[in-house]
N, C-alpha and C positions, 0 to 999 in steps of 0.2 A: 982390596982397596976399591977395585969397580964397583965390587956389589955395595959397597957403600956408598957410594958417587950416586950409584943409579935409586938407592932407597932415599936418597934426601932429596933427588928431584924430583923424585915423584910423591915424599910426603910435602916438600913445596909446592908442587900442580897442584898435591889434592885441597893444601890449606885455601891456597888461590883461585880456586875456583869454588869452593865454600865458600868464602868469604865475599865475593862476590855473586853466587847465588845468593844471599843474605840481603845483600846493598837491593838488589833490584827491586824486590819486591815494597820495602819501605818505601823505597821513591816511588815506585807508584800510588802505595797509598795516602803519601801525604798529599800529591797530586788529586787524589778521587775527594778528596775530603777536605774542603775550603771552613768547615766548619767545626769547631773546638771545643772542647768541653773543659777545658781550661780554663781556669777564671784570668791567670795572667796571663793567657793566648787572645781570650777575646778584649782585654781589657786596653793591651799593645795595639787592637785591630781598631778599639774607637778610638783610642788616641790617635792611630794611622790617619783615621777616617777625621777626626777635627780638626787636626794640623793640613790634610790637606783642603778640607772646606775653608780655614785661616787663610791658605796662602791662595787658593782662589779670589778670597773676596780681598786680599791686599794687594795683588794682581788686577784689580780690577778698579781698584782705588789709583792704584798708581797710573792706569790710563788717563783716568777719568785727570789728575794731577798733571800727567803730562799734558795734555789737552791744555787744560788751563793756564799753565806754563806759556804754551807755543803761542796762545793767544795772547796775553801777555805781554811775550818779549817783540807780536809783530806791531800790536800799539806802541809799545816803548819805542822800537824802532822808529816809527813813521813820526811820530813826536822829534826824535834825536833828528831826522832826518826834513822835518817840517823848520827846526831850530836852524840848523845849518842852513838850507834855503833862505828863511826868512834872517838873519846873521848877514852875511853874503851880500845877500841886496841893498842894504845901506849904507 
């Protein structure tokens, strides 16, 4: 009964470290190699690439919107705030 105990932990050490010598070496090479020869690798990577140029420039719209916004509401403001005064005084 030991000598069985002792042979399945040691064909589990041996699978578990197989399988993990295995794992390493892949992750480094997808690491070394940014570059695909997959057509639906690179194809995900210009979509990556236009979706984020999209939300840059809609990021930058939306400043430029807030901006105009702020300026805006401080006219309206001073208007609301010109009425009230001029209301008031007579």
């Amino acid at each position: 009964m030991n000598r069985l105990k002792a042979t399945l932990v040691a064909a589990t050490v041996l699978l578990v470290s197989h399988a993990w010598a295995q794992q390493a070496p892949q992750a480094e090479q997808g690491a070394a190699s940014s570059k695909h020869n997959d057509e639906i690798v690179q194809m995900r990577t210009e979509i990556a690439a236009a979706n984020k140029k999209y939300d840059q420039k809609v990021a930058a719209a939306r400043k430029v919107f807030n901006h105009k916004k702020s300026e805006a509401a401080k006219e309206r403001d001073a208007a609301i705030a010109a009425a009230h005064n001029g209301a008031s005084g007579h």
